[in-house]
C-alpha positions as CSV (number, residue, x, y, z in Angstrom):
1,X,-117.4,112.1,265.6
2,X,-117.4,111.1,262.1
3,X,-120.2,111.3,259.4
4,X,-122.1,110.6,262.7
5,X,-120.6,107.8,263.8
6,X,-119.0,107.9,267.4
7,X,-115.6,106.8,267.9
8,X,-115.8,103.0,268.5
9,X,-118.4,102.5,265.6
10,X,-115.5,104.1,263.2
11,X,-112.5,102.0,265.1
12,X,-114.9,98.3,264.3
13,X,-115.6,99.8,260.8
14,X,-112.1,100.1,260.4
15,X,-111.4,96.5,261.6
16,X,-113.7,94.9,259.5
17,X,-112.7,96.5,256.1
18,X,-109.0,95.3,257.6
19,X,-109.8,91.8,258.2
20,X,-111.9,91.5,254.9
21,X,-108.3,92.7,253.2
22,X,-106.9,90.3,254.8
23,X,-108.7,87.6,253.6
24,X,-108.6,88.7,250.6
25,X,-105.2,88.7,250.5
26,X,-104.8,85.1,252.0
27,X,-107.7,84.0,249.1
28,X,-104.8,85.7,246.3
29,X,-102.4,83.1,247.8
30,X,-104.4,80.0,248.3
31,X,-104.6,81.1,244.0
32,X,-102.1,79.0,241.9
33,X,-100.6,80.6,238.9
34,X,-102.1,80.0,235.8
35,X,-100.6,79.0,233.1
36,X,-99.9,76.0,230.3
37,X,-98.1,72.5,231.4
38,X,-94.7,72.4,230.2
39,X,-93.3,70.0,227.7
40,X,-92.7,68.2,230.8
41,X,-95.7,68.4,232.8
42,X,-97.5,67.5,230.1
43,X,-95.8,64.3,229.2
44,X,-96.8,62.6,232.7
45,X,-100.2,63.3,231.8
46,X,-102.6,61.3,229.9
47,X,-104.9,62.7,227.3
48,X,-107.3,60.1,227.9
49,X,-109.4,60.1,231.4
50,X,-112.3,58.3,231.3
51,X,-112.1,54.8,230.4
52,X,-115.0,53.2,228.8
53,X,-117.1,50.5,230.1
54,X,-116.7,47.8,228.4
55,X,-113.0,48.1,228.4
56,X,-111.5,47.0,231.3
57,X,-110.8,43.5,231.6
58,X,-112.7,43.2,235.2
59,X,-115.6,44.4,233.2
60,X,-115.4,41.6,230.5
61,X,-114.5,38.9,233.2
62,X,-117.9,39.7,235.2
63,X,-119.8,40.1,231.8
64,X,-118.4,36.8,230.6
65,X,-118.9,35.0,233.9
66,X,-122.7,36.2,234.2
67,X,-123.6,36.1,230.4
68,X,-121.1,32.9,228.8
69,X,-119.4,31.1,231.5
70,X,-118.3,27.7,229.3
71,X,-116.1,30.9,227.5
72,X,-115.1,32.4,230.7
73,X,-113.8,28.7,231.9
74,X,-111.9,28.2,228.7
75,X,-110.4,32.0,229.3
76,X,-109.5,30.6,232.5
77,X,-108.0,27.1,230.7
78,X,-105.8,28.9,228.8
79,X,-107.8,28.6,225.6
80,X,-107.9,32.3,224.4
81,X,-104.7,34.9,224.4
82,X,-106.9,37.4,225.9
83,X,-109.7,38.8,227.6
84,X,-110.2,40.8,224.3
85,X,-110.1,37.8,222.6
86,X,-113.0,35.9,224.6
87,X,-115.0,38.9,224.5
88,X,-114.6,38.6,220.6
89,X,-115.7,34.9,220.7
90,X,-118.6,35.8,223.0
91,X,-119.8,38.4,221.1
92,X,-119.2,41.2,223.6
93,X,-116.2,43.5,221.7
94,X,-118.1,43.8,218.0
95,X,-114.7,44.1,215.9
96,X,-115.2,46.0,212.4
97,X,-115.5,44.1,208.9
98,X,-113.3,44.4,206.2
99,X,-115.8,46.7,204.5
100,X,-116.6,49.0,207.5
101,X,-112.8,49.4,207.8
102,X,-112.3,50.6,204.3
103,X,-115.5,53.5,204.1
104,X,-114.3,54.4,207.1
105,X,-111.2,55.3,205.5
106,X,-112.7,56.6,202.7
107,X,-113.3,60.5,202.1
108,X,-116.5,62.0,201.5
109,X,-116.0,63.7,198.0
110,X,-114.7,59.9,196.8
111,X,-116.5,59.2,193.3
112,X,-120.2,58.0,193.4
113,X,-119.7,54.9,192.6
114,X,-117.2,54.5,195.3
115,X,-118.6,56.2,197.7
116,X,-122.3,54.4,197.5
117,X,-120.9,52.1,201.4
118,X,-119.7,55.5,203.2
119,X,-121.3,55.2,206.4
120,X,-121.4,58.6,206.9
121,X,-123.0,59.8,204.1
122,X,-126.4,58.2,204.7
C-alpha cells in the first residue's frame, strides 16, 4: 500500500502517466523539423501568395462584361492585345502618368523646388 493508495489504484496511475508518455512521444514525431528552405526549396516557391482582385483576367472579363460590354465584344473581336489592355480603355486598370512615375522615383531629401510633386511628402 502506497502513500494510501491500494495496489490497483497505483498499477492504473502507472498506466496512465505511461500512455500520456506515449502520446507525447507520438505528438514529438507527428513534429517536422524546423528549419530554413534550401536554396532549392525555396526556388519552387513563390514570394507572392495572394493575388489581387482586380488582377486576374476572369476578374476583368466579368467586370468588363457587366460594366462595358461594347469593350468586352471588341476584346472578344480581336481589337485589343489584352485583357490589360481593355481594362485600360475601360477605365478599370488606372495606369500612372508620366509625372506620378517620376516623384515616385524621386527621393525625399531632393531640392525644394524639385521635390514640390513628391507624393509622399504631403
Amino acid at each position: 500500500m502506497g502513500l494510501g493508495y491500494s495496489p490497483s489504484d497505483i498499477d492504473r496511475i502507472i498506466e496512465e502517466r505511461r500512455s500520456a508518455a506515449a502520446k507525447f512521444q507520438d505528438q514529438k514525431l507527428i513534429l517536422k523539423e524546423c528549419r530554413r528552405p534550401t536554396a532549392e526549396e525555396q526556388d519552387k516557391c513563390s514570394d507572392r501568395t495572394v493575388i489581387k482582385r482586380g488582377e486576374t483576367a476572369d476578374y476583368i472579363m466579368a467586370r468588363l462584361k457587366r460594366d462595358h460590354p461594347d469593350i468586352a465584344q471588341d476584346l472578344a473581336d480581336g481589337k485589343y492585345p489584352s485583357y490589360r489592355a481593355a481594362a485600360i480603355a475601360a477605365g478599370i486598370i488606372k495606369t500612372p502618368s508620366v509625372l506620378d512615375q517620376v516623384t515616385k522615383l524621386m527621393p525625399l531629401d531632393a531640392p525644394p523646388e524639385i521635390n514640390d510633386h513628391h507624393p509622399e511628402k504631403s
